[in-house]
C-alpha positions as CSV (number, residue, x, y, z in Angstrom):
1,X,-30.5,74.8,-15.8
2,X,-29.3,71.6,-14.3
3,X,-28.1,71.2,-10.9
4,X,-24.6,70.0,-10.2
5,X,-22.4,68.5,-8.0
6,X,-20.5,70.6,-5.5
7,X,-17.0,69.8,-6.6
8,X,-14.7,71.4,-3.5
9,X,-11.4,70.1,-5.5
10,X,-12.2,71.9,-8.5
11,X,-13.1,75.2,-6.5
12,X,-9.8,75.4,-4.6
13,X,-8.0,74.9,-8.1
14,X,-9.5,77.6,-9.5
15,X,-8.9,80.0,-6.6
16,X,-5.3,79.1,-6.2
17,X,-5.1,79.5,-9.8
18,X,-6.6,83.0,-9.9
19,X,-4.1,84.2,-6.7
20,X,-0.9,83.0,-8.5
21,X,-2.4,85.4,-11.4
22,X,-3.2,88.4,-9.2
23,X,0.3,87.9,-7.8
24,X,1.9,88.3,-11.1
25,X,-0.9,91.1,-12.3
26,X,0.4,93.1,-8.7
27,X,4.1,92.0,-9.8
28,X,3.8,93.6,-13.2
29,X,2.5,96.6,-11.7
30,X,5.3,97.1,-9.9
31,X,3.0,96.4,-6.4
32,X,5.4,94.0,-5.2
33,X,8.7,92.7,-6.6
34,X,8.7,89.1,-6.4
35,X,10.6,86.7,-7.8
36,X,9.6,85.3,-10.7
37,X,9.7,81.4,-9.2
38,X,8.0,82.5,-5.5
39,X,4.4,81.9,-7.2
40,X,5.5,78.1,-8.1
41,X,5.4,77.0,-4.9
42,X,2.2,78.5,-4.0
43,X,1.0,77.3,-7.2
44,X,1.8,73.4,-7.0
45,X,1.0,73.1,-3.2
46,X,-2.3,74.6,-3.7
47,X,-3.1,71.8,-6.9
48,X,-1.9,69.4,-4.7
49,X,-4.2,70.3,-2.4
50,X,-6.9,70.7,-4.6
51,X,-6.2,67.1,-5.6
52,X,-6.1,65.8,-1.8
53,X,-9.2,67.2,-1.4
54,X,-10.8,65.7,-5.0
55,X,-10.1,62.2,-4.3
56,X,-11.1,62.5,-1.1
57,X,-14.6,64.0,-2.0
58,X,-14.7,61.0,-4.7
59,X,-14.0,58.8,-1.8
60,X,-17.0,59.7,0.1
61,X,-19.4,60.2,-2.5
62,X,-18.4,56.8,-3.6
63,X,-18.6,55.4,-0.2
64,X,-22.0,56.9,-0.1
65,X,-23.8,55.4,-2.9
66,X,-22.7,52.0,-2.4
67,X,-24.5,52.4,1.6
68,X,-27.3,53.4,-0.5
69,X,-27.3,50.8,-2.9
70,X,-26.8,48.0,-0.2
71,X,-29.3,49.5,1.8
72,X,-32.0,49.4,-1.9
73,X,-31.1,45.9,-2.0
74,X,-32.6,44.9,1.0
């Protein structure tokens, strides 16, 4: 199998994602009573975050390659 890029953005998504669901999977076990509209927040900070940190990754990586390309050109 191929090797792929480390994609930090993509990893906090997924884990924010997976603790909004466990919050509603403790919720519905009667573990907790939260309101239904607490895991919301929690959700669209976390994707926002997960977006901060994509771009910024894209940033650098495209930063990156154009040192290497000016560098190849030389």
């Amino acid at each position: 199998m191929r090797r792929h890029e480390f994609q930090p953005g993509r990893l906090i998504a997924g884990l924010v994602l997976v603790v909004a669901g466990g919050l509603y999977l403790v919720e519905s076990t009667g573990g907790a009573d939260l309101p239904w509209f607490a895991v919301l927040p929690i959700t669209v900070g976390g994707l926002t975050l997960a977006a901060l940190v994509g771009l910024v990754t894209y940033a650098v990586r495209r930063d990156r390659r154009e040192r290497i390309t000016e560098s190849s050109d030389r």
